[in-house]
C-alpha positions in Angstrom: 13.4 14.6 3.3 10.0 14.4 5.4 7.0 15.8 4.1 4.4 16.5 7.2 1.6 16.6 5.3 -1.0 18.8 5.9 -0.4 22.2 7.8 -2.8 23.7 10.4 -4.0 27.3 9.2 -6.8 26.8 5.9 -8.5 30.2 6.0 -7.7 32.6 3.7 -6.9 32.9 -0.4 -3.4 31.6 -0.3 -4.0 28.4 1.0 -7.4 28.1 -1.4 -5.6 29.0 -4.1 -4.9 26.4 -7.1 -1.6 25.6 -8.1 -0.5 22.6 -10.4 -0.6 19.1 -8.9 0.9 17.6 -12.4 -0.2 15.7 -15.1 -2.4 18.7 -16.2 -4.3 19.0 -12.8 -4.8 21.7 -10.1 -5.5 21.4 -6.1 -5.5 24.0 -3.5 -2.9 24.8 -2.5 -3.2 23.0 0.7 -5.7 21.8 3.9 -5.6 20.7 7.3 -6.4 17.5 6.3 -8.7 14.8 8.4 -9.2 14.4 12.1 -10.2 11.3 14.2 -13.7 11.3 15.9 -12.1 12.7 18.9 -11.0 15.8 16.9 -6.9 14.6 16.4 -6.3 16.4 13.4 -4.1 14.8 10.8 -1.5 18.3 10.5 -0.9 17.4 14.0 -0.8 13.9 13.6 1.8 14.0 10.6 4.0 16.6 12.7 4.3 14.6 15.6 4.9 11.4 13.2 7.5 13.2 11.2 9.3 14.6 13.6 9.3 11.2 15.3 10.8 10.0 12.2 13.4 12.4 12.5 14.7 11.9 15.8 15.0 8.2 15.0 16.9 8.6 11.5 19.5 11.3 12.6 20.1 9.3 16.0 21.5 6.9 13.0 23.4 9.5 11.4 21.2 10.5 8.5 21.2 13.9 7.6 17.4 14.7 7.7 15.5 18.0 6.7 11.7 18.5 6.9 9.2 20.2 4.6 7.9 22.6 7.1 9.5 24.0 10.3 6.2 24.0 12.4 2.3 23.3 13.1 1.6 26.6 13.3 1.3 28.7 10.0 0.5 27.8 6.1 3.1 25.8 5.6 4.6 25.0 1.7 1.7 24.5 -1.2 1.6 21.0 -2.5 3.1 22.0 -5.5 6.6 22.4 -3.6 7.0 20.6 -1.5 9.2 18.0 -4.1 11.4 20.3 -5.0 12.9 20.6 -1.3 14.0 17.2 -1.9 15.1 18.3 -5.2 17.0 20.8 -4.6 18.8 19.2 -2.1 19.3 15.9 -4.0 17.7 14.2 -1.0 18.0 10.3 -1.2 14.2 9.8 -0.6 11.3 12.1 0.6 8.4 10.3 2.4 5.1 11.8 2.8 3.5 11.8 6.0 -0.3 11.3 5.9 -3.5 10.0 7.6 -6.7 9.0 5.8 -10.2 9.9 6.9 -12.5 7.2 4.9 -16.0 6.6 6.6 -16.6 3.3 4.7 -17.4 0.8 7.4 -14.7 -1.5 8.2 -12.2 0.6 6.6 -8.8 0.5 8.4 -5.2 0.1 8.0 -2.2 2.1 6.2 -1.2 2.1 2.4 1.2 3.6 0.3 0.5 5.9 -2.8 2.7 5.9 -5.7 2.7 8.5 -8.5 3.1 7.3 -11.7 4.1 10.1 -13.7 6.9 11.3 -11.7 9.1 14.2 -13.1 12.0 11.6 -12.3 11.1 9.4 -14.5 10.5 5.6 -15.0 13.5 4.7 -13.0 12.6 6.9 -10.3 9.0 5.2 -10.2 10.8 2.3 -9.7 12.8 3.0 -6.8 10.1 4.6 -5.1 8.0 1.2 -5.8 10.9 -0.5 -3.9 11.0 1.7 -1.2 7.5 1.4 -0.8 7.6 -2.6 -0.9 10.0 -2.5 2.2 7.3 -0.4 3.8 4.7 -2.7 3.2 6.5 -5.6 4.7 8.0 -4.1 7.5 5.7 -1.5 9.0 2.6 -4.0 9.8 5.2 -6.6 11.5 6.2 -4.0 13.7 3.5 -1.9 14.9 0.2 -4.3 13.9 -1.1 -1.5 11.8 -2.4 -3.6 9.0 -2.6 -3.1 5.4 -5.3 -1.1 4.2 -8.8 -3.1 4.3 -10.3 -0.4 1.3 -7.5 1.4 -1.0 -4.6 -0.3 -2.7 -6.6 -3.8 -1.1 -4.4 -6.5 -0.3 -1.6 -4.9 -1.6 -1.3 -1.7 0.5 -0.4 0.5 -2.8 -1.9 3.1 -4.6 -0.8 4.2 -7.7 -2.0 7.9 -8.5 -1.4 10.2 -10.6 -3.1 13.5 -9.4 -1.0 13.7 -6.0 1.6 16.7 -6.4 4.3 16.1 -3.5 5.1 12.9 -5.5 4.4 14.1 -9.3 6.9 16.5 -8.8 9.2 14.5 -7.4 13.3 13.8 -9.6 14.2 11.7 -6.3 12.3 8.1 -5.1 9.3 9.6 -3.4 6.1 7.6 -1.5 3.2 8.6 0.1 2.1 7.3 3.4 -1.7 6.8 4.3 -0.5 5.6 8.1 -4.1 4.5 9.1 -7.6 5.3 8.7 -8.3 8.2 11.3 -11.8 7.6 11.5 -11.6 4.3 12.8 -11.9 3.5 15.9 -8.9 1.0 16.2 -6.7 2.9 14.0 -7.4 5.7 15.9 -6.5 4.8 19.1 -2.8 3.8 17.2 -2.3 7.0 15.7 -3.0 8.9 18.4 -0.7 6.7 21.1 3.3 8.6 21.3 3.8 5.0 22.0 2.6 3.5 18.5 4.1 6.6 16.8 7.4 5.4 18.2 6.7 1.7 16.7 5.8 3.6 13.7 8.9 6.1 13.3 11.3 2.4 14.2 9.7 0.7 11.5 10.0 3.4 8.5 13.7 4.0 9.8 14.1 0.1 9.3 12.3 0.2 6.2 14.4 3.2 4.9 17.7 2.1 6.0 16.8 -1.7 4.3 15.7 0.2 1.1 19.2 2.5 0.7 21.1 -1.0 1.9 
């Protein structure tokens, strides 16, 4: 399962709404999400980047469903977006994402964790170990480099307040694919070229992770 985080259309009260995001907390239901300088929104970003994903995993013969079928409407609430992958047993959802930090120098992708997941310790674990194959294969292959700011050094980020994984009864991760507002990371993330590197290297990184 491949989360495209994010969804185009924020107006109106259904997608302001709060819903539960686990471990007692609430978020809207959803946003558009951030946008490089050059106005790339991250919906779009993630949709192209998930669908690249896609392409790339069923051309192997995995059997691949997404979150939400376009980048056009609402799209599912946060709060949901797990139980796609539950539902269908799915052997691992990945959350597609791009961060907009304005701290100077801050760059590079990480991947978030949740550590209350509704799967339990042994889930946590296997999402950690998915997560791990991530971090050693994605920067080798596309020179996107671990994140400079969050998860420093080790390019994870254990959360707790971040509902598509809290959710989660199957190994779940969050990706943070680069920092859209700079100027570098940018340029990656908005290259079909380096979204290509990018979609080989989670394949990889997937297909070392289920062996």
């Amino acid at each position: 399962m491949i989360d495209p985080g994010h969804n185009r259309n924020s107006n109106g009260p259904f997608i302001r709404h709060k819903v539960p995001a686990g471990n007692g907390k609430t978020k809207p239901c959803n946003s558009t999400g951030t946008a490089t300088n050059a106005d790339y929104a991250e919906h779009a970003y993630n949709w192209a980047q998930a669908n690249t994903l896609a392409a790339v995993l069923r051309e192997r013969g995995a059997t691949v469903e997404l979150t939400r079928s376009n980048d056009t409407g609402n799209g599912p609430c946060v709060n949901t977006r797990a139980s796609l992958a539950n539902q269908l047993h799915a052997d691992l959802l990945i959350s597609i994402h791009a961060d907009g930090s304005y701290a100077a120098g801050a760059r590079g992708f990480h991947v978030i964790l949740s550590t209350v997941m509704a799967g339990g310790n042994g889930t946590e674990q296997k999402s950690r170990a998915l997560a791990e194959q991530i971090r050693t294969i994605l920067p080798a292959q596309t020179g996107m480099p671990r994140s400079t700011y969050i998860g420093r050094h080790t390019a994870l980020s254990p959360r707790s307040d971040i509902a598509t994984l809290n959710f989660a009864r199957v190994p779940a991760v969050m990706m943070e694919m680069g920092n859209m507002r700079n100027a570098t990371d940018a340029a990656m993330l908005s290259s079909s070229a380096w979204r290509q590197k990018a979609a080989t290297a989670l394949a990889d990184a997937i297909s070392a992770y289920l062996g």
